[in-house]
C-alpha positions in Angstrom: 7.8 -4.9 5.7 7.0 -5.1 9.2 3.3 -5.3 10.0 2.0 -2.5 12.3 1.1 -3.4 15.9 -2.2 -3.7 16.6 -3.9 -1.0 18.9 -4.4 -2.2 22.6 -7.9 -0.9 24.9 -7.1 0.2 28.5 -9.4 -2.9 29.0 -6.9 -5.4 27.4 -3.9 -4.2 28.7 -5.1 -4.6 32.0 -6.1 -8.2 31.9 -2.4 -8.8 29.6 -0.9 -7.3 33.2 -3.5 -9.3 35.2 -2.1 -12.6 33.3 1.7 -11.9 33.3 0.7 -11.4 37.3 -0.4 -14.6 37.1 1.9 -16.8 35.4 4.6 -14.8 37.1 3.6 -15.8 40.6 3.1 -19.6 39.7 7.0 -19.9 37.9 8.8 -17.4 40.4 8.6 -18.2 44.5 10.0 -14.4 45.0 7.8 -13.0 43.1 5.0 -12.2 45.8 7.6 -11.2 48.6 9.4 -8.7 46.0 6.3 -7.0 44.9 4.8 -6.7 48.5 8.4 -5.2 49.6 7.8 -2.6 45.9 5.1 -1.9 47.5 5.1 -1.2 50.7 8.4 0.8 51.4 7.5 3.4 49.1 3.9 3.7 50.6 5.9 3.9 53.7 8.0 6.4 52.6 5.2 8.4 51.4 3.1 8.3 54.1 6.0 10.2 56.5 7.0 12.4 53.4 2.9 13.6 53.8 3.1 13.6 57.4 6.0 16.0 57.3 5.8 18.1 53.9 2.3 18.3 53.3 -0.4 15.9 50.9 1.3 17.3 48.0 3.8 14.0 48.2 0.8 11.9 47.7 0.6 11.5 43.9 4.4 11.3 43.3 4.1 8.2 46.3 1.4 6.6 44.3 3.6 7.2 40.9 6.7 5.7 42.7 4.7 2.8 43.8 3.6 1.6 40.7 6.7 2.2 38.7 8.3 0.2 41.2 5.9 -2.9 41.2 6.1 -2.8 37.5 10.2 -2.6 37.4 9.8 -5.7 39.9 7.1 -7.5 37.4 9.2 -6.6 34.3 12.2 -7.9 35.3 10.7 -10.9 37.4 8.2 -11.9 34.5 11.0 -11.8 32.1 12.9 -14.5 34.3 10.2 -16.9 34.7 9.5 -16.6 31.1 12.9 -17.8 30.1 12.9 -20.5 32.4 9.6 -21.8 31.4 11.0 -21.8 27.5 14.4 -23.3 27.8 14.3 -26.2 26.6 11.0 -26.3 24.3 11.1 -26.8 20.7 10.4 -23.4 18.9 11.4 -21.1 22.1 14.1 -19.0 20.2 11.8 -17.8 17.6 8.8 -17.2 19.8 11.2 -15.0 21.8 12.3 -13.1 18.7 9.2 -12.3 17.7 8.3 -10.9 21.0 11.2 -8.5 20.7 11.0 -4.7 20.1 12.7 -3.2 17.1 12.3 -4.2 13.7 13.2 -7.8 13.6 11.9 -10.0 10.9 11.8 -13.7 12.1 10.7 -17.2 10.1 10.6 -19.8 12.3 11.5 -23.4 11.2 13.1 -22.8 8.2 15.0 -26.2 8.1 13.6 -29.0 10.8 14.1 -32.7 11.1 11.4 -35.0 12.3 13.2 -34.9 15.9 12.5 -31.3 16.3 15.5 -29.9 15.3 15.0 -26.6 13.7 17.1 -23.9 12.2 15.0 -20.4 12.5 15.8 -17.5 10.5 15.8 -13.7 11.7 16.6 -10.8 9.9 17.3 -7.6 11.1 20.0 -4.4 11.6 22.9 -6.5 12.7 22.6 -8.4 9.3 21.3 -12.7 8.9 20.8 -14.3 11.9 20.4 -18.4 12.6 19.0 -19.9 15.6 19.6 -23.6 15.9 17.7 -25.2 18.5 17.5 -29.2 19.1 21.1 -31.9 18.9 23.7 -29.7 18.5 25.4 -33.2 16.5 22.3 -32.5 14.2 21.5 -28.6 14.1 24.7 -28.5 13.1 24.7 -30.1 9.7 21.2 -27.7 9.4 23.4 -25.0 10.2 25.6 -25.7 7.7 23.2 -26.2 4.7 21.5 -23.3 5.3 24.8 -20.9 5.9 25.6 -22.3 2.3 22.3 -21.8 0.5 22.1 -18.4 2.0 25.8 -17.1 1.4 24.6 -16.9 -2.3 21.8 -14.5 -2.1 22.9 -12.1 1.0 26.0 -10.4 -0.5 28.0 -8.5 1.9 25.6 -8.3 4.7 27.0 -10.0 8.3 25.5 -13.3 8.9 25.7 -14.9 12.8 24.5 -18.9 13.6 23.5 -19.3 17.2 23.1 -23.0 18.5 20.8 -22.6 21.6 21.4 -24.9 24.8 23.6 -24.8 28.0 26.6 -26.8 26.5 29.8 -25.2 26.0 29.9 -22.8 22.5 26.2 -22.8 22.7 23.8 -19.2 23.4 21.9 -20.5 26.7 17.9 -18.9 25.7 17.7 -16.6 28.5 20.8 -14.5 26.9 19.1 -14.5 23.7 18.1 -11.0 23.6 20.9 -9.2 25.3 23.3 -11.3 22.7 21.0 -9.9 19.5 20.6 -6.3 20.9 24.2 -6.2 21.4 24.9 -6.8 18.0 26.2 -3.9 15.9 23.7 -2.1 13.3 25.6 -2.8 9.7 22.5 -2.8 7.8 19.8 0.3 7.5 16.3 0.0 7.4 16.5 -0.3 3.7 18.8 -2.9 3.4 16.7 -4.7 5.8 13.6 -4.2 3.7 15.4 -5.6 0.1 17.0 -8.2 2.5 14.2 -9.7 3.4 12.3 -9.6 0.4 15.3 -11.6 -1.7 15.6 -14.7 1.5 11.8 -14.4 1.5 11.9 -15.5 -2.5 14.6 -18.0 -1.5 12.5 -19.6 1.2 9.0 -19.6 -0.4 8.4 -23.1 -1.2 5.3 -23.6 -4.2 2.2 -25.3 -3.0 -0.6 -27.5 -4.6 -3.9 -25.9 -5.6 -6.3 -27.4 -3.4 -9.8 -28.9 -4.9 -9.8 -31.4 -7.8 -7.8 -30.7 -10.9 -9.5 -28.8 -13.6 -10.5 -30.5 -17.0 -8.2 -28.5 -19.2 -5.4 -29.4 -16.5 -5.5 -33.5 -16.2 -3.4 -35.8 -18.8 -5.1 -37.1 -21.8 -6.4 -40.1 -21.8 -4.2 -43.0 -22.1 -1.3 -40.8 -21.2 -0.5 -42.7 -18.3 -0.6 -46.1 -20.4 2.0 -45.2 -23.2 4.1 -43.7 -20.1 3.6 -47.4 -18.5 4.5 -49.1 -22.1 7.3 -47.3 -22.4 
């Protein structure tokens, strides 16, 4: 199941605003002019609609002012975001998991040691892979996992994605609009038995950690008749 978002203060979400601000500003050279201009024509604007109609067009200026500097951060912030991930290892599924709507992501479900990665996302539109890395070697990932995961997800759609700016590739910043265009086969309870049957697929066993108990270690001389042998 999806975990439940975490309530935000006033306090937080201020300084979350104060940040995006911030990085915003250092990635995107418009930035600054754009939210002076959202700012100051509908200040203007305001100030003559007050002048001639009366104070009651004060609050709707104020309101109209800050919607617009936030369309202006929204869409700017989103921008410099995208151009700040293309090309770093992991982007995709950080993305996905920053997206609204029920989307279950596992990042890195097949790699190689030259941070080639595979990630897996499920959600309405069905099975999702993200490839990011060589395409020469996210391809053969692709391929393994397609073929592991054909067995287990029945009838349900299943899309591969290789991320980059080559031809046939998704280029990062259309990620989302790609994904959201997607049509809804699956409903939310498909998605939910869905994901439980890949999670069993994907869940690799683990060591205990510590030493090994008593009752749990070879007998002794085990090792030497193995060795005779």
């Amino acid at each position: 199941m999806a975990k439940p978002q975490e309530k935000v203060s006033f306090g937080q979400r201020l300084k979350q605003i104060g940040m995006v601000f911030q990085f915003t500003a250092k990635q995107d050279r418009w930035f600054a002019p754009l939210t002076a201009g959202a700012v100051l024509i509908p200040l203007a604007l305001t100030v003559v609609a007050v002048l001639l109609w009366g104070w009651f067009w004060l609050p709707l200026g104020i309101l109209i002012t800050l919607l617009a500097v936030l369309i202006v951060l929204n869409l700017r912030s989103n921008k410099a975001m995208m151009n700040a991930a293309e090309g770093q290892p992991g982007a995709a599924a950080q993305i996905m998991e920053n997206m609204r709507g029920d989307w279950r992501v596992t990042p890195a479900v097949s790699a190689t040691t030259q941070m080639d990665m595979v990630h897996l996302v499920i959600g309405r539109p069905g099975v999702i892979l993200l490839a990011e890395g060589s395409p020469q070697r996210v391809r053969g990932l692709l391929g393994q996992e397609k073929r592991r995961l054909t067995k287990v997800i029945g009838s349900a759609p299943l899309y591969d994605y290789v991320i980059g700016q080559a031809e046939n590739e998704l280029p990062i910043r259309k990620l989302r609009m790609t994904l959201m265009r997607l049509p809804r086969s699956l409903s939310g309870k498909d998605v939910n038995a869905l994901d439980k049957r890949l999670k069993a697929l994907t869940a690799r066993p683990q060591m205990p950690k510590g030493a090994i108990p008593k009752n749990m270690r070879p007998q002794g001389g085990t090792f030497r008749q193995t060795r005779g042998r």
